[in-house]
N, C-alpha and C positions, 0 to 999 in steps of 0.2 A: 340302586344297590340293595342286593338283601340283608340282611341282616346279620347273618353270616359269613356276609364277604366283605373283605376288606382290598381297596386299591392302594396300591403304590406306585412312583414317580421311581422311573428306574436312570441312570443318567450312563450307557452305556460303551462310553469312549471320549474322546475328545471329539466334542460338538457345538453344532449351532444350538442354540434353545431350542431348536425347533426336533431336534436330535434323540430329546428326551423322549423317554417310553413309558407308557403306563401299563402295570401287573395289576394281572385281579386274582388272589386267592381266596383262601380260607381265612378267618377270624383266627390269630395265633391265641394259646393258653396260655400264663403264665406260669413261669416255674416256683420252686422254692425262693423266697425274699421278694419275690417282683411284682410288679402288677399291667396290667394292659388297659393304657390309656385312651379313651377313644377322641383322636383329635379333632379341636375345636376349630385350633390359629396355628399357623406353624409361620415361618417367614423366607424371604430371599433376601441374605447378607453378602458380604464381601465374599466370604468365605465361597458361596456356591458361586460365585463369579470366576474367582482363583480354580475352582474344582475343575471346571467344564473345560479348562485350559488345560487344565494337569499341573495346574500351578500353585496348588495351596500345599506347605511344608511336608504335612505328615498325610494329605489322603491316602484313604485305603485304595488298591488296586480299581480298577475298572471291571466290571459292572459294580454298581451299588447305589444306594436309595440318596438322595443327600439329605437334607435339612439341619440347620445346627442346632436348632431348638423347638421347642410346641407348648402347648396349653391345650391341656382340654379337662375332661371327667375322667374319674379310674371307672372303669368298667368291671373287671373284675380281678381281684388278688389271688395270689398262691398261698403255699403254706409259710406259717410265719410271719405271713403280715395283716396287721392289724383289718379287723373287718369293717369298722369305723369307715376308712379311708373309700370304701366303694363308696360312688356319689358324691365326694369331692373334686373341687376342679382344681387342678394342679400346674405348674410348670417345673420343665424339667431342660436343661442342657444337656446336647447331647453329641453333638461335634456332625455325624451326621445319623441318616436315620427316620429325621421328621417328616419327610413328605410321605405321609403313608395315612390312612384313613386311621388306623390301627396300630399303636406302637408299644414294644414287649420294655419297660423299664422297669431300673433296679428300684424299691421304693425305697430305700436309702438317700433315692436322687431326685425325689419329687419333692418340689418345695408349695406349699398349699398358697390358694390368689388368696387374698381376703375378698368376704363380699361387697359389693360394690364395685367392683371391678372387671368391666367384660375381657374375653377371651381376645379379642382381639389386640384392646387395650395393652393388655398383660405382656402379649408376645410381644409388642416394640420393646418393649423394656425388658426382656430375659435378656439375651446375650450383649444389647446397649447398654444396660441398664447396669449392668453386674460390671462391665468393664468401664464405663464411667467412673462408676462407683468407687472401686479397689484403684483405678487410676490416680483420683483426685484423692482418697482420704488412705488409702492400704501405704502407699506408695509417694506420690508428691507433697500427703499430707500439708494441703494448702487449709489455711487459715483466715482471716476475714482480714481487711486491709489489703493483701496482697495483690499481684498482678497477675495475671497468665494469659499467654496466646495457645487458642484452639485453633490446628487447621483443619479444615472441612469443618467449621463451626456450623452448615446449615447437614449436614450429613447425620445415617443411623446413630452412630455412638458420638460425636463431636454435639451435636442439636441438644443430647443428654445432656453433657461435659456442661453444656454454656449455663441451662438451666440449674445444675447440680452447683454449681462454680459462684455462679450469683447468690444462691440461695447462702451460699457456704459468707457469703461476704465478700469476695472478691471483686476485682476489676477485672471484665474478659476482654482483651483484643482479640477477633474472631475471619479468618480466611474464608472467604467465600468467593462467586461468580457476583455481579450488580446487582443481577435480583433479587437476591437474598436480601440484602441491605436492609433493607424496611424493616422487614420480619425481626432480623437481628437487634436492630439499635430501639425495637417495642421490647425487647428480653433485656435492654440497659447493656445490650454487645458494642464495643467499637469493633463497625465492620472494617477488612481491608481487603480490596480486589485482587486475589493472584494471578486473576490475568493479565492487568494493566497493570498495576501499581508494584514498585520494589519491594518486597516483603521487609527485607533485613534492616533497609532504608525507612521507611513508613512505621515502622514497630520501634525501632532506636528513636525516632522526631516522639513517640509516643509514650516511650517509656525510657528516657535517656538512661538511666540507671541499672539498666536493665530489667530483665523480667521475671520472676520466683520458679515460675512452673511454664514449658514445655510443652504439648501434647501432638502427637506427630505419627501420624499415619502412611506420611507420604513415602518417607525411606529415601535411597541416592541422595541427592544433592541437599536436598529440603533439610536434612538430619544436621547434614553439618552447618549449614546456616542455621536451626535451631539452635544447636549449642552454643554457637558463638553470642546470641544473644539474651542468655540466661546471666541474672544479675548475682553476686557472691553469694553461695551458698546455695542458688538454684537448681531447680530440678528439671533432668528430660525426663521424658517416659515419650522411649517409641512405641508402637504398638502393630506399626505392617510395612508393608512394603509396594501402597499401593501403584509406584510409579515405574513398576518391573509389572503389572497383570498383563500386558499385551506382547510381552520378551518372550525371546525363544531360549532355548539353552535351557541350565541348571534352578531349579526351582529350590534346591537349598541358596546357592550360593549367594543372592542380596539377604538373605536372611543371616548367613555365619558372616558375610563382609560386616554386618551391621553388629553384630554381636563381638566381633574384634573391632569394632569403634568404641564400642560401649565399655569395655574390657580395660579398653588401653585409657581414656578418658576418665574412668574412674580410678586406672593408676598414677596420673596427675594430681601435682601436691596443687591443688586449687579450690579446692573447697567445692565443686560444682560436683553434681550427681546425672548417673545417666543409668535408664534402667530399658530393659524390652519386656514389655510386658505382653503375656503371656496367659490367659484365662487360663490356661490346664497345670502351670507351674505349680509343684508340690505335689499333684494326683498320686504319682509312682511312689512317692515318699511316704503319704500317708493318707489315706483315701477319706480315712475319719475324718482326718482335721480339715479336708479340703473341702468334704461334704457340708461339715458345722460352719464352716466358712461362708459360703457360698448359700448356704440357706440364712444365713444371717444377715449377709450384703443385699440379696434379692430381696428379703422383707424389707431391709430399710429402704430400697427402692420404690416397693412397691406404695409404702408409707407415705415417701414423699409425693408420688402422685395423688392420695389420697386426699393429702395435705395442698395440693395445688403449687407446689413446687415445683414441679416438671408437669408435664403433659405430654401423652401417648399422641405422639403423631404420625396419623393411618395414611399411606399415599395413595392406596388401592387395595383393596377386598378380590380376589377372587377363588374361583374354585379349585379345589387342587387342579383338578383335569385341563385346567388352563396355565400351569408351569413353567410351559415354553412362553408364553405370553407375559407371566409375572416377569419372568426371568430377564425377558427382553426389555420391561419396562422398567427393573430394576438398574439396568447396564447403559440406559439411555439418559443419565444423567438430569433427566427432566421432570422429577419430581422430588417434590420433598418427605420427608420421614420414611415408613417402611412399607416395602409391598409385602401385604399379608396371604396368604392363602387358607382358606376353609377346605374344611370335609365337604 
């Protein structure tokens, strides 16, 4: 690739991974406020899984780039923004967008790695990292002494949850497949098997009193077994709905069913809390505060890794030009942490 040219990961319909198209243009300029990052690490999340289906809440129409996040260097800024910032390496959220050599961001929305921190690194923890984060302390506001179950405790944002949770002081009961086990109960996790084992039953023998916090990715059935075993004053926090990715039909509809659980459960005189959370909640509102927000969570993030609190866990490195391969090995269930893709 010359230097002047930038590729991108086109994802143009509902497809197999193998569907994906790669664009080669021109190196884009940045406008006024912005700047063009040239990507380092970008990732494959739930999100591009939901995408490719036509299943994730708010994607944009079909064709378009995905990625929900990156890290790389500014390459070069527009007017208005600091000159400083060219030759830093930054990360940024961006719903999609990131698979692309070359990406046009607002520099409002780049939040800087500290050093010591590789690209690769970095990108596990942008969109895990940030939602862990505002999960456990924005929101369930867990405390040391307490209890919580993570499902998909060996998963991109739960594997965060479990190290962020421990650190915080807590007790984690943690949902996984057997092989995780190990892994888990070396981070001080009580694992429990969702395939074999009764979740609601095994969690109750574990935590008879119930449980403080919640975290629950699953959606349909899983949610409301969550709540039933949240102890007075407890918190859920959903966060998706991954046990509708393979449904046909309506891509809103587990998403409002879940949000009229959550509605109605919170108008319950019982003292329990149910929340869905939502990385983009507040943006329309106020972009400032979401932005100061969200660069403030990702530094404490990125801190605790620093700190040896969490650790970035890489499942695969590849090139972008290999997408459809990330992508496949992303949705195969058979690794652990993030598959990352390079420039």
């Amino acid at each position: 690739m010359n230097a002047g040219e930038m590729i991108e990961v086109v994802l143009p319909g509902k497809v197999e991974p193998e569907g994906l198209q790669l664009r080669q243009g021109a190196v884009p300029a940045p406008g006024p406020g912005q700047v063009v990052v040239r990507m380092e690490a970008t990732g494959v999340s739930f999100a591009e899984q939901q995408m490719r289906r036509g299943r994730y809440y708010d994607q944009p129409p079909f064709p378009f780039v995905p990625g929900y996040d990156l890290v790389g260097t500014v390459l070069t800024a527009g007017d208005g923004v600091a000159p400083s910032l060219v030759g830093t390496r930054v990360a940024a959220l961006l719903k999609v967008g990131g698979w692309a050599s070359h990406v046009v961001v607002d520099a409002a929305d780049v939040v800087p790695v500290p050093d010591g921190i590789g690209a690769a690194q970095a990108e596990t923890l942008v969109i895990n990292g940030i939602t862990a984060w505002q999960m456990l302390h924005r929101q369930a506001r867990v405390r040391a002494g307490q209890t919580v179950l993570v499902h998909g405790a060996n998963g991109g944002v739960g594997s965060v949850l479990v190290q962020l949770a421990r650190a915080a002081g807590a007790d984690v009961i943690g949902t996984a497949s057997a092989r995780h086990h190990a892994a888990l109960r070396e981070r001080g996790v009580t694992p429990v098997d969702y395939r074999t084992e009764d979740i609601p039953a095994r969690v109750r023998e574990l935590a008879p009193g119930g449980v403080d916090a919640v975290f629950d990715h699953v959606g349909g059935r899983s949610v409301v077994d969550s709540w039933g075993l949240l102890a007075p004053g407890g918190t859920l926090v959903s966060y998706g709905t991954a046990s509708t990715r393979d449904d046909e039909g309506s891509k809103q509809w587990p998403v409002l069913k879940l949000l009229g659980r959550v509605w109605l459960w919170n108008a319950l005189p019982n003292r329990r809390h149910a929340y869905f959370y939502n990385v983009w909640a507040g943006r329309a509102l106020s972009k400032d505060r979401f932005r100061a927000r969200l660069r403030a969570d990702l530094t404490e993030v990125f801190e605790a890794l620093r700190r040896g609190d969490i650790t970035a866990q890489i499942a695969a490195e590849l090139p972008l030009t290999q997408a459809a391969e990330a992508l496949r090995l992303a949705e195969s269930g058979t690794v652990a942490g993030k598959v990352v893709l390079h420039a």
